[in-house]
C-alpha positions as CSV (number, residue, x, y, z in Angstrom):
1,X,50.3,-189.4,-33.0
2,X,54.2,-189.8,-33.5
3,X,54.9,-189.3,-29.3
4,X,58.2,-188.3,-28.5
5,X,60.3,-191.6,-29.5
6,X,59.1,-191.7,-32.8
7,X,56.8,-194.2,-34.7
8,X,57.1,-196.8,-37.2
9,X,56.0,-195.1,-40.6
10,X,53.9,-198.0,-42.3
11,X,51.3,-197.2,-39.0
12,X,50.9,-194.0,-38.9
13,X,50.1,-194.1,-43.1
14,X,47.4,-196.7,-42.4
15,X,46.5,-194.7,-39.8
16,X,45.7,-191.1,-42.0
17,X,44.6,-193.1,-44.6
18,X,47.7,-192.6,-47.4
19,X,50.5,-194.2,-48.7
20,X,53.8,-194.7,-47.8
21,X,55.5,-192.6,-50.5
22,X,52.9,-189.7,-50.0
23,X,53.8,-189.5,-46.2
24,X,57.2,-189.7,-46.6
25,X,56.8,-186.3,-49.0
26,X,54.4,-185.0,-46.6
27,X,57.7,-185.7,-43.5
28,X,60.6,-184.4,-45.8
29,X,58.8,-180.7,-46.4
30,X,57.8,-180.8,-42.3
31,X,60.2,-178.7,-39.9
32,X,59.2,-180.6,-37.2
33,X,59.9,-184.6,-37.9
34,X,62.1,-186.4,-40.0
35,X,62.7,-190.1,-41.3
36,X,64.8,-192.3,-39.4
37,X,65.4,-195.9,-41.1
38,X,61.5,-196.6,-41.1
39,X,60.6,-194.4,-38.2
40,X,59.3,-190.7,-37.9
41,X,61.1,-189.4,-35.0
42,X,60.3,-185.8,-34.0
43,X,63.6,-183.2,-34.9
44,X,64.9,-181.9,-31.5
45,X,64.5,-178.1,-31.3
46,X,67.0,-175.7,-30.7
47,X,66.7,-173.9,-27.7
């Protein structure tokens, strides 16, 4: 759903149904993607 550029945040919260401020909590606890002005953008693993 959030592809490997990132995707504007507003969509993907219509998308699953829940608010802005819920997905945002739901990004900041995830180890894999992170807020970037208004997009989710996927962290960059280390390798």
């Amino acid at each position: 759903m959030i592809g490997s550029e990132g995707t504007f945040a507003n969509d993907v919260a219509r998308d699953l149904g829940v608010t802005s401020l819920t997905l945002k909590g739901l990004v900041r606890r995830s180890v894999e993607f992170d807020f970037k002005g208004h997009n989710i953008v996927p962290l960059k693993g280390e390798e």
